[in-house]
C-alpha positions, -999 to 999 in steps of 0.1 A, spaced: -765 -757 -706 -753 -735 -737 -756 -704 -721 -730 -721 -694 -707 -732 -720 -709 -698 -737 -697 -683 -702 -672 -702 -694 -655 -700 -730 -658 -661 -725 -644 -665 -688 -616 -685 -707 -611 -665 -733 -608 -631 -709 -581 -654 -688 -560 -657 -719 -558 -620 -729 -552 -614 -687 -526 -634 -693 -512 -626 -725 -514 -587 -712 -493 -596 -684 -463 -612 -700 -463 -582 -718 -457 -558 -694 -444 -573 -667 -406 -570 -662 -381 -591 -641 -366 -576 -611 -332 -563 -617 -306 -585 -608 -264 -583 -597 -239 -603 -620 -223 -617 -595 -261 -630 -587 -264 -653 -620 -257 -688 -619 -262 -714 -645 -294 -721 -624 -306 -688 -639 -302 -705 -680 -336 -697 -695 -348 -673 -675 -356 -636 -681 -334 -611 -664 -327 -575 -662 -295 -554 -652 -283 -523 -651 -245 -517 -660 -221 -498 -679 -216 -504 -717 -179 -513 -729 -160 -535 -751 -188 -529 -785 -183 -555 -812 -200 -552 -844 -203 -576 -870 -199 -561 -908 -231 -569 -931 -246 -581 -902 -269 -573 -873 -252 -590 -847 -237 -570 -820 -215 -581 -787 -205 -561 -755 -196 -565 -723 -222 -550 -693 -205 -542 -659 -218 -535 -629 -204 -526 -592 -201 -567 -589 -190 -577 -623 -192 -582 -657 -209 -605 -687 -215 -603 -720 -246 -599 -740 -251 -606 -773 -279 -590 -798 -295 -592 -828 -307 -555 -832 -322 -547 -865 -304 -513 -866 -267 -506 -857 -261 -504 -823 -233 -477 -825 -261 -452 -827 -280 -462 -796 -249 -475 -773 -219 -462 -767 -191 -472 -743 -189 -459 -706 -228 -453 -704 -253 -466 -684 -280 -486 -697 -304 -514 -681 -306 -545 -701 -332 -572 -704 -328 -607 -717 -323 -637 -714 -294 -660 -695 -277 -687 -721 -246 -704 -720 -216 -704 -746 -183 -720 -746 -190 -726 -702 -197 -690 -699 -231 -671 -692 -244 -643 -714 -271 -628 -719 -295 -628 -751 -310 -591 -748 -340 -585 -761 -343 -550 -750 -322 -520 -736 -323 -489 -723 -302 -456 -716 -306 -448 -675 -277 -418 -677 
């Protein structure tokens, strides 16, 4: 009976780092704008657009732009420990992943990660 509970708390165990690995590294599929509803609130998306419109906030990490694609635009809104200007600049390509919230009636999206594709 012990050696069976000592397997099946390894099994468990092995299930949880499976798991924890996967959410990790798996990404979402890349979505349209014109694709996002506020069905989509909460969940984790990824897009690929062109930078404009940076705002940056002074003594503070908080960035907003605008990501446009061949179907429309949103804005995102970051946190980014560093400043922005160095990593993004307007007219470029970049894919974006995040997640979809909604302010003032509008959906943005909360990056948490992005990417130049030029």
């Amino acid at each position: 009976m012990e050696t069976r509970l000592k397997r099946l708390l390894a099994l468990s165990l092995l299930g949880i780092f499976v798991l924890l690995f996967l959410s990790k590294t798996l990404e979402p599929p890349i979505s349209t704008i014109s694709s996002l509803n506020t069905s989509d609130i909460g969940t984790s998306i990824k897009l690929v657009g062109t930078i404009s419109a940076i705002r940056e906030y002074e003594n503070s990490a908080f960035h907003i732009f605008t990501i446009t694609d061949s179907t429309g635009k949103i804005k995102a809104i970051t946190n980014a420990q560093d400043s922005l200007k160095t990593i993004i600049k307007n007219g470029t390509n970049y894919e974006v992943t995040g997640k979809i919230e909604e302010y003032n009636k509008t959906l943005e999206i909360n990056v948490n990660k992005i990417k130049n594709v030029d």
